[in-house]
N, C-alpha and C positions, 0 to 999 in steps of 0.2 A: 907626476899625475896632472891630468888636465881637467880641467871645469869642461858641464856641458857649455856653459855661456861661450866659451871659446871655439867649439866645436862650430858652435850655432851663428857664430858669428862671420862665418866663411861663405855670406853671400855670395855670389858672382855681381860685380858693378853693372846696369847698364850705360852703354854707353852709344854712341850715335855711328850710325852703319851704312855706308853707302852699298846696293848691288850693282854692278853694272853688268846688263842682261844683254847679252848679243841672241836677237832671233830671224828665225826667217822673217821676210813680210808677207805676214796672212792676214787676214781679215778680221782672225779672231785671238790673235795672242796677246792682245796687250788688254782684252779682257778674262780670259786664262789666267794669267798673271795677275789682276787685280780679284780676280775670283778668288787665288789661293790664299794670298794675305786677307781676305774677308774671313773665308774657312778657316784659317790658324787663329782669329783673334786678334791679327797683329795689325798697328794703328798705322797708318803710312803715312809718314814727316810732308813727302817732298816722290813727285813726281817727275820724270819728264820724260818726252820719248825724242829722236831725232832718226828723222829716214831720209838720207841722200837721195835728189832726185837719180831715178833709173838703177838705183840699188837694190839686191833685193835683200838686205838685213837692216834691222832696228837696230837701234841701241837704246833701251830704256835705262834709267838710272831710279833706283826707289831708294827712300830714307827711312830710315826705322830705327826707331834707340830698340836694342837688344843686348845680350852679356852671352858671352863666347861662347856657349853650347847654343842658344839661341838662332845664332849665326849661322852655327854650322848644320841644324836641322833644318833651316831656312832655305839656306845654300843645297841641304839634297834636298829638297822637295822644291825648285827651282828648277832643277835636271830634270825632274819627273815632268814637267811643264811639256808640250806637243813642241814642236818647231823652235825648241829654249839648243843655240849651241855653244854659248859658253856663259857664267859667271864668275864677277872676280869684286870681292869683297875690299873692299876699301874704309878704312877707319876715318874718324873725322872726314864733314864733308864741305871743308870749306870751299872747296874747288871744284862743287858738281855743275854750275852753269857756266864755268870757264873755261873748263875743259873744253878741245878743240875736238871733232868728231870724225876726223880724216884719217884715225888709222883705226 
């Protein structure tokens, strides 16, 4: 038999989440983007965007402590984003301004 306190006790952790957002370059996606985390409530760590000269995609990276369902509702409505063509979630962000932006 199990206590409620056990039950109750099965938060999910937040923990620190990198996205990395491959999009077209438009004029207006990386306010899209920053629109959607205003509308979810969700507080954003850490920005950055990098756009190769003569490219025509971004790569934004956004930080956000979240816990695993968090992530994953994040991550679809990321998709639902105009010109969003891939995201890829990465745990811990020690290496979000290291990262090399060439591939």
């Amino acid at each position: 038999m199990t206590s409620r306190r056990t039950k109750g006790s099965r938060q999910a952790r937040a923990e620190r989440v990198t996205f990395v957002i491959q999009a077209e370059n438009r004029a207006d996606v990386l306010a899209r983007i920053v629109l959607l985390f205003h509308r979810l409530n969700v507080e954003v760590e850490a920005l950055y965007m990098v756009r190769r000269r003569g490219s025509e995609t971004l790569r934004i990276h956004v930080t956000i402590e979240a816990n695993e369902e968090g992530c994953r509702r994040m991550e679809a409505n990321l998709y639902k984003v105009v010109d969003v063509s891939s995201v890829k979630t990465e745990r811990g962000s020690k290496q979000i301004l290291t990262e090399t932006m060439d591939h």
